[in-house]
N, C-alpha and C positions, 0 to 999 in steps of 0.2 A: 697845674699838675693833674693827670688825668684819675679820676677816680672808678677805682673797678673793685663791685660788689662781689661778694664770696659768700655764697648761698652755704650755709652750716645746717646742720642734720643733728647734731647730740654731739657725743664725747667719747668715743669711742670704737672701733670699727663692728663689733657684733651689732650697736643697737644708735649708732649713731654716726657720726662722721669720723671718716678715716684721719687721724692724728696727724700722721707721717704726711699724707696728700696734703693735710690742713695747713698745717706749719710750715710744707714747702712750698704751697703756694702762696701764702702770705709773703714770706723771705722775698721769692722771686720777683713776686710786685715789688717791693721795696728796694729792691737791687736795680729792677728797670727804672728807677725813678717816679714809680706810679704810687697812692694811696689805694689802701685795701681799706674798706668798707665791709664788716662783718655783719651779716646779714641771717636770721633765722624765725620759722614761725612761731607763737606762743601757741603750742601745744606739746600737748602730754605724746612721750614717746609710745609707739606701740607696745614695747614690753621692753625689761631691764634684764641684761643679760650680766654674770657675771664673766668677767674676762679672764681669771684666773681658770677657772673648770668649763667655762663655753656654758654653764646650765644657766635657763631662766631664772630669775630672781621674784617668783611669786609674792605677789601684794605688797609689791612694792612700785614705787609710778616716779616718773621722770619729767620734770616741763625741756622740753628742746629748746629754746631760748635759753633757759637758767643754764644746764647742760655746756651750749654751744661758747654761753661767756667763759667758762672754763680757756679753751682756745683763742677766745681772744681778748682774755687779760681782761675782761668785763666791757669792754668797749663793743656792745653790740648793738643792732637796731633791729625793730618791730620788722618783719615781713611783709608785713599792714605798710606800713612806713616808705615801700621801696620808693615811690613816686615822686616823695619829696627829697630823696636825697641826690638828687641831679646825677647819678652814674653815666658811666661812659661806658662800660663792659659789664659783665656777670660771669661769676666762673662756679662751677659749682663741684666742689670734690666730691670722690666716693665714701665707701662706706658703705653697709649695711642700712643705715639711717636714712641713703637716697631711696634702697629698695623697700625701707619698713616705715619711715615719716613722712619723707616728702613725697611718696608715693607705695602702693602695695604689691610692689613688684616680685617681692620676697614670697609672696605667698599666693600672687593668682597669674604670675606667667604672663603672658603676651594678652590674658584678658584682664589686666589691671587696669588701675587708675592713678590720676596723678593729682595731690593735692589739688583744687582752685587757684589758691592763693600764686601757687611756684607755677602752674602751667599758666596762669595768667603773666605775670612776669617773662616766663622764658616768651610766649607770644608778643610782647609787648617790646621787649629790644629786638627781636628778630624782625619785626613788623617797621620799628624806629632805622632799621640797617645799624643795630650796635651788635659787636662781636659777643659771643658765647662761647665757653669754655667748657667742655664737661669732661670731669674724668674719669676713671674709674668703671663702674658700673652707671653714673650716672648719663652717659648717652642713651639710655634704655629713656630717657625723660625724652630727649630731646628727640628722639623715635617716636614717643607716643606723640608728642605736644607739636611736633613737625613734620610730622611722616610726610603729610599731603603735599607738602613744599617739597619733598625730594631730597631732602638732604642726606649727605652723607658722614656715618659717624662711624669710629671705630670701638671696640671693647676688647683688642688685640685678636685673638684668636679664638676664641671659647664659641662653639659653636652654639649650644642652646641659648646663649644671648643675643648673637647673632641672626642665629635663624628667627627669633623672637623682633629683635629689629628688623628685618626685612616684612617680617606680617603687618608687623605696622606700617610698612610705605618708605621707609628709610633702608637708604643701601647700608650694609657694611661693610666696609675695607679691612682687612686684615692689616695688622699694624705692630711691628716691634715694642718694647717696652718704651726704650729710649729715643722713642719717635714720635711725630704728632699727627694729623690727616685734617686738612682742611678742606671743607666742604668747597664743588663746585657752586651750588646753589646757597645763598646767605653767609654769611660771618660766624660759621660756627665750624669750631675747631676742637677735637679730642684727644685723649692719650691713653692706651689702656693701664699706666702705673699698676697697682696692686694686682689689678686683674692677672697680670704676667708677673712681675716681680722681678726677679726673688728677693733683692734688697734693695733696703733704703736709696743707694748710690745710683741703683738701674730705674729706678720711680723718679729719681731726684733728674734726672735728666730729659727724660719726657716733659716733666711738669715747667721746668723752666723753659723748656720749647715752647709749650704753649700757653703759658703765661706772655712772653717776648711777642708772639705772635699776635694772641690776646690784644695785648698794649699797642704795639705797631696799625691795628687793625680799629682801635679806638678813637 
């Protein structure tokens, strides 16, 4: 059975990983017949948002690991850890959390950074020829951590992300909700879910594209 990692962000879309993306990418591995492997760093989120009012939640701290087993039923592994768990894929949903934990895209634009840990990783299966999955907002990573490669990734239509992936060296393709875009160069495949939306059912569609795609490509 093939085993495909799902890089987790927190618990929530303001300050951590998007739910709906999380949950349906999980599903979808399990319906292609593949194992999902949850995967998150042991660190403190950038800030705690509450999700009821969108305000930050002052002096109050978060660990993304503790967070991330929320989603998956506690069954999570160290970040640290990716190496020894033999994966076959990596998928990494959106959120907030791509832009604010596992990298600081939320706040410095096209001159961010991306965690060590997750650009090491995203480097290291792309380098291996194992598939990559990003959705959401997080192909903004796989811009920064790949741009030189050429790769091509979508974030559907949003131009300031867009034009933000292109500075980095990665084309973007514009790309329907319920669609995927697989890179000519490397194994790496996106879907703008949330980015576009509107609902569950039009995310839900994309994401098992390229989840299928993912696995096929594993």
């Amino acid at each position: 059975m093939k085993k495909i990692g799902v890089l987790l962000s927190g618990c929530g879309v303001m300050d951590g990983s998007e739910i709906h993306e999380a949950v349906l990418t999980l599903l979808a591995i399990d319906v292609a017949g593949a194992q999902a492997i949850c995967i998150a760093p042991d660190i403190n989120q950038h800030h705690v948002v509450n999700h009821a009012t969108g305000e930050e939640m002052n002096g109050e701290t978060r660990n993304v690991l503790v967070e991330s087993a929320r989603i998956a039923r506690g069954e999570i592994k160290n970040l640290d850890d990716i190496h020894s768990l033999d994966l076959d894929a990596l998928i990494l949903p959106g959120g907030f959390g791509a832009a604010k934990n596992l990298s600081d895209y939320a706040f410095k634009g096209a001159e961010f950074t991306v965690l060590p840990a997750v650009a090491e990783a995203v480097r290291s299966f792309y380098n291996a020829g194992k598939p990559l999955g990003f959705i959401c907002i997080s192909p903004v990573i796989a811009a920064k951590v790949l741009g030189k490669d050429n790769v091509e990734v979508t974030v559907g239509t949003d131009k300031g992300s867009a034009d933000d992936i292109e500075a980095l060296g990665a084309k973007h393709v514009n790309c329907q909700v319920y669609n995927i875009h697989a890179s000519n160069e490397g194994k790496v495949v996106s879907t703008p879910a949330y980015m576009l939306g509107p609902a569950i059912k039009d995310v839900a569609q994309g994401i098992e594209k390229l989840v299928n795609a993912v696995v096929a490509l594993a």
